[in-house]
N, C-alpha and C positions, 0 to 999 in steps of 0.2 A: 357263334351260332348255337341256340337251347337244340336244346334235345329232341325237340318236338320237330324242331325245322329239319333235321337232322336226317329224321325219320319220317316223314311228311310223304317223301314220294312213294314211301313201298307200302305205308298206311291207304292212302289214294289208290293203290294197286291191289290192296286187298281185300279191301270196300268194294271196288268195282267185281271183282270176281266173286265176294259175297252173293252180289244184286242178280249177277248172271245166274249162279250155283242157284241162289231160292229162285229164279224164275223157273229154270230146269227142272226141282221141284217139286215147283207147283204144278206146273204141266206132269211130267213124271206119274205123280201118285193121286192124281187124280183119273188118271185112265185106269187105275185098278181102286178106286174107291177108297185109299188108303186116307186116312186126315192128314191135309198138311201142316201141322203143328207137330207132327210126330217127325216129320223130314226135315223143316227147322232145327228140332232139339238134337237131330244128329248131327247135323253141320255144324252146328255150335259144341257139340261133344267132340266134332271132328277135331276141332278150330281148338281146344281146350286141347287135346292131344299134340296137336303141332306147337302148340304155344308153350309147354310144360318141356317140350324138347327144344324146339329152335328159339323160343324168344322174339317171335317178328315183333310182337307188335308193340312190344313196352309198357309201360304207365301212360304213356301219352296216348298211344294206339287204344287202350283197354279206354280209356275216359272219353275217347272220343265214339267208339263203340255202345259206350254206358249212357252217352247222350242223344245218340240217335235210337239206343232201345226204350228212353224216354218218352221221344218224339213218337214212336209207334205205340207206347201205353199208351197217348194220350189217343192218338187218333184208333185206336182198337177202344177203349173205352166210348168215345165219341161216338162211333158207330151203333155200339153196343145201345146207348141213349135215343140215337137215332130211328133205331128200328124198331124202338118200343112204342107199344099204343098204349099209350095212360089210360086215353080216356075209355079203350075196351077191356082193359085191366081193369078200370072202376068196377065196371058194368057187370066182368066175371066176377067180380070179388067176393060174392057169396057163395057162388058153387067153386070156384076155387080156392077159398079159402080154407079147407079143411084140410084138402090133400095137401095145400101149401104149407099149414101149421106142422101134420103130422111127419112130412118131406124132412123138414127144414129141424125139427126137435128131435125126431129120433136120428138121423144122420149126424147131428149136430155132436147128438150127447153117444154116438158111439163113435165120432171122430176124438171127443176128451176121455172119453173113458178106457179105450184100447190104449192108447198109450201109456197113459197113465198106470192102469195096471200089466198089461202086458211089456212094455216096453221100458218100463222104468224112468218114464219120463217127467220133467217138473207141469206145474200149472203151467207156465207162460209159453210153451213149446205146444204143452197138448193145446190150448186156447186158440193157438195160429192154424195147428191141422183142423181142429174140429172148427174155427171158421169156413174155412176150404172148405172140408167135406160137405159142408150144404149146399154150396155152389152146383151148378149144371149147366153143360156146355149147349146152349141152345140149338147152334148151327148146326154140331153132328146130326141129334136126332129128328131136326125140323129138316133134313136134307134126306134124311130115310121116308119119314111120312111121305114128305115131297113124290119121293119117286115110287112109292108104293100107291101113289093119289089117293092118301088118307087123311090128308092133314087137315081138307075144310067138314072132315066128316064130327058128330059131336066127340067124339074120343080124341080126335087130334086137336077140336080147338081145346080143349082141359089142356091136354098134354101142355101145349102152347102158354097157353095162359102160367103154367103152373112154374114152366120151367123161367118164364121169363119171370114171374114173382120171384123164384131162388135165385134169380141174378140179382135181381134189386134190394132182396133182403141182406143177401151174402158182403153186396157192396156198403151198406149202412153199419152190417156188423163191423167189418174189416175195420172202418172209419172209428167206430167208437172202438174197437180192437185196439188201434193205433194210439189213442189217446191215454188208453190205461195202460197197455203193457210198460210203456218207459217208468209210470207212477209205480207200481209192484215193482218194479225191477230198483228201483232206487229209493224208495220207502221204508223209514223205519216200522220195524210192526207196531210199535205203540200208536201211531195216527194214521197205521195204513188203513184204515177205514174211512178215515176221515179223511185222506186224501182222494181215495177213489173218490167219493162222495162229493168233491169238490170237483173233481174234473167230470165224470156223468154231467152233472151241472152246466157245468162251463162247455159242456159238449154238446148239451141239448139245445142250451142258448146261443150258440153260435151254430148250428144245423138250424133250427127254427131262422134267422137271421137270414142266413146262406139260405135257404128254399124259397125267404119270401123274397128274396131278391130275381132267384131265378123266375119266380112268380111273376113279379114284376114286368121283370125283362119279358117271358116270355107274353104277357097279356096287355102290355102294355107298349113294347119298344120294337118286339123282332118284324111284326107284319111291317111296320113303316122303316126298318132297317134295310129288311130283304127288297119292299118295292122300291127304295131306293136305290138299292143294287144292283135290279134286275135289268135296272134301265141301261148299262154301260156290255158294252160286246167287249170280248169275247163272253162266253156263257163261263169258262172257266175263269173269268176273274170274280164272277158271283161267287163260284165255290170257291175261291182260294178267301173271297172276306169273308164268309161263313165260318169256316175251316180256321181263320185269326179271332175272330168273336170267342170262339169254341175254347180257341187258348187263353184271350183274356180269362175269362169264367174256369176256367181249369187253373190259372195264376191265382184267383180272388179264392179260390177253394185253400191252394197251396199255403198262398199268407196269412189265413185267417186255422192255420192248423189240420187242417184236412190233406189229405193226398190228393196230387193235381190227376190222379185217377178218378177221382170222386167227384172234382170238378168237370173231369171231361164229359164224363159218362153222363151229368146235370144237363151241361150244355148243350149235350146229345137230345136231353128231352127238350131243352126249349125250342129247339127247333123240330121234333117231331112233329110237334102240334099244328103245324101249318106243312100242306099236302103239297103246295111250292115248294119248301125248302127242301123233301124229303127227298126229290126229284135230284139233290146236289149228289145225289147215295152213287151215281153212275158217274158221273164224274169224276166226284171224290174217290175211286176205286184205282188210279193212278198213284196218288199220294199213299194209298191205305197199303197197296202190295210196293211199294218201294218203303216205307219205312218199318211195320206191322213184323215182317219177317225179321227185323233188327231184335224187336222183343223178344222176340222166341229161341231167336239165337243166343241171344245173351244170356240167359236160363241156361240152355246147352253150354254155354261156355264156362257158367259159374261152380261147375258140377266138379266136384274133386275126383278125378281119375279111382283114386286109393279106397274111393269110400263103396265102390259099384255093390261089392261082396257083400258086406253088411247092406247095403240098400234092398237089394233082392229077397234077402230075407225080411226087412222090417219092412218092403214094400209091402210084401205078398201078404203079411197080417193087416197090416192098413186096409191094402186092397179087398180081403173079405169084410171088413166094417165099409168100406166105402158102397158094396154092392151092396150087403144086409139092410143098411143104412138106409136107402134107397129103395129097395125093393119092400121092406117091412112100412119104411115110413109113408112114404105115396101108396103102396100096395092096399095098402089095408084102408084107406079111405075110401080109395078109388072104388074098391069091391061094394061097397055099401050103397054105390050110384051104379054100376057097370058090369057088377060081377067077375069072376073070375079073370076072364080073357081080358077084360081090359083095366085090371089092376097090373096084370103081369105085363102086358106091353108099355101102359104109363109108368108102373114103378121102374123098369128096363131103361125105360128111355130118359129119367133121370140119373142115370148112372155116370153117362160118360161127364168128367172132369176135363178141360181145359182152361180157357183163358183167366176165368177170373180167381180159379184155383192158384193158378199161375201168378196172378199180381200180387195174391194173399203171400203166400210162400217167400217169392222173392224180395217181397218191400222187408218181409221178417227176416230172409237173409242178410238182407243190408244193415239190418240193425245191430246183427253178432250173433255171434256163438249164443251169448244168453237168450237170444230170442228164437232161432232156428238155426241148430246143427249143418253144416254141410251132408252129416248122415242123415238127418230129417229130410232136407233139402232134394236129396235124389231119390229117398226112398217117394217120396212124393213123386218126384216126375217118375217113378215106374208107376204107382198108383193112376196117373194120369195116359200115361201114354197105353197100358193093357187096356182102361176102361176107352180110350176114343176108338182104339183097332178092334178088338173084342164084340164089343155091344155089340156094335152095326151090324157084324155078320150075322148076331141072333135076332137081333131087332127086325132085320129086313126077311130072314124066312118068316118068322111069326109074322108080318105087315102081309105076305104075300098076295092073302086075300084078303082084300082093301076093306077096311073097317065100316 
């Protein structure tokens, strides 16, 4: 009998209590407005604590975990695609574009530059955070406007517009991220110019490749996919082929060198674009809170116990670049169109860090020590967990009177 069989039934037992503990939750900290990605990453810190003393779950336990926190990238990406409007992101693309440039450059370059000099850190480390750092966690603060009913006002749709361009930018850096860091990391210096120079290259041509495909697909394949679909009952077997489409296009990212994050979040938009598919978004909300909570766990569980001490400190200097970052680089655009009040609420409300911060972080976890420290690694999730809990409190007394 392997190993895996061995241990199969208490693995099966604590999967199942996982599913329970995040539904718990989710309900939980949603009655006091808390983000549920910050109750996640304690269960998963919990889960790392029991695992560092008792050993439940093993190598086989821990990969079978690691593969259902895949399952949830892909479908938290997916979603993320999903709920994006391209084609009203065209249409802002001038007047958001500036706050998006200034967002995205100055957070970018005081996510490389604080560690770099403060932190004593190499290029290919500070690269992964100062990807992160551009990143913005859409939901948090489209869930304050929400409930402040400022979000269809002109300041919430920028906000909107702005933060979902830092999702989209954040996700292409990451990608081309991915493709250099391994070239620097194994590079002689005498053609490391000329290597990067080779893979940019090979990076653009196969993303050009990769979009026009999804182009394709989506202009040409998804409407007579979906109505072909739509015709068979149950309504949930339309979402579960959607939901498989999504994987293939998340697989064709994967093998063609891209992360199956880049692919999903793709697939995400080819079906945006049709107002039937987007409709799968309620359905699909079954799959998304059974597997989604796996990702954020697995974060929490990746965290080294030993390292908490020094994280709190190297959080807490991150954490003033991540808010200056944000508050300077959206602020100051924003004032140029809106004036004060609503530089300080849109720069605000780019602040809070989650999911895609998260995928940055962890894909470089997986890659080593040379790419992102375990001390990197958690001072990040404090940088991430202060900015979701945090904001909101200030965001929503400023929102109080509706914009």
């Amino acid at each position: 009998m392997t190993n895996l069989e061995q241990n199969l039934p208490l693995i099966i037992l604590l999967i199942g209590v996982i599913i329970i503990l995040s539904i718990l939750t989710k309900f939980g900290l949603q009655r006091f407005n808390i983000p549920i990605l910050v109750g996640y990453l304690c269960l998963g810190l919990l889960l790392r604590i029991i695992e560092d003393n008792v050993n439940l779950l093993a190598d086989a336990g821990l990969e079978i975990i690691k593969f259902l926190a895949d399952v949830g990238l892909i479908c938290l990406l997916f979603r993320v695609g999903l709920e994006s409007d391209l084609g009203k992101l065209i249409q802002q693309l001038r007047r958001a574009s500036l706050v998006w440039l200034g967002d995205v450059a100055i957070s970018g370059m005081a996510g490389f530059v604080i560690p770099v000099v403060f932190l004593q850190l190499d290029i290919i480390s500070s690269l992964f955070i100062a990807t992160a750092m551009t990143a913005t966690s859409v939901g948090i603060s489209v869930s304050i406007w929400q409930e402040a009913q400022a979000l269809n006002s002109p300041n919430g749709e920028l906000m909107l517009d702005v933060a979902e361009m830092d999702d989209i930018s954040a996700i292409f850096l990451m990608a081309l991220l991915f493709n250099i860091v391994p070239v620097i990391h194994n590079g002689s210096q005498t053609n490391l110019d000329l290597l990067i120079f080779k893979t940019v290259v090979l990076f653009i041509f196969k993303a050009i490749f990769f979009a026009g495909f999804c182009f394709f697909f989506s202009r040409y394949l998804e409407s007579h996919i979906t109505a072909f679909f739509r015709k068979f009952d149950p309504p949930a077997d339309f979402t579960l082929t959607i939901v498989g489409f999504g994987f293939l296009i998340a697989a064709i990212a994967g093998l063609l060198g891209f992360s199956q994050a880049v692919g999903a979040f793709f697939a995400g938009l080819v079906f945006s674009r049709d107002p039937e598919a987007v409709k799968i978004d309620a359905s699909f909300e079954m799959l998304y809170d059974l597997f989604v909570p796996f990702f954020f766990i697995s974060i929490g569980l990746a965290i080294d116990v030993t390292t908490l001490g020094n994280a709190t400190v190297w959080g807490t200097i991150l954490l003033i670049g991540a808010v200056l970052g944000k508050l300077i680089g959206a602020g100051l655009p924003t004032f140029l169109m809106t004036g004060w009040h609503g530089s300080i609420i849109i720069g605000l409300s780019m602040v809070p860090r989650a999911e895609i911060m998260m995928v940055v972080m962890q894909r470089g976890l997986h890659l080593g020590e040379w790419a992102v420290s375990t001390h990197i690694f958690s001072a990040m999730i404090f940088v991430s967990s202060v900015t979701c809990v945090v904001t909101p409190l200030i965001l929503r007394s400023l929102l109080k009177p509706a914009d």
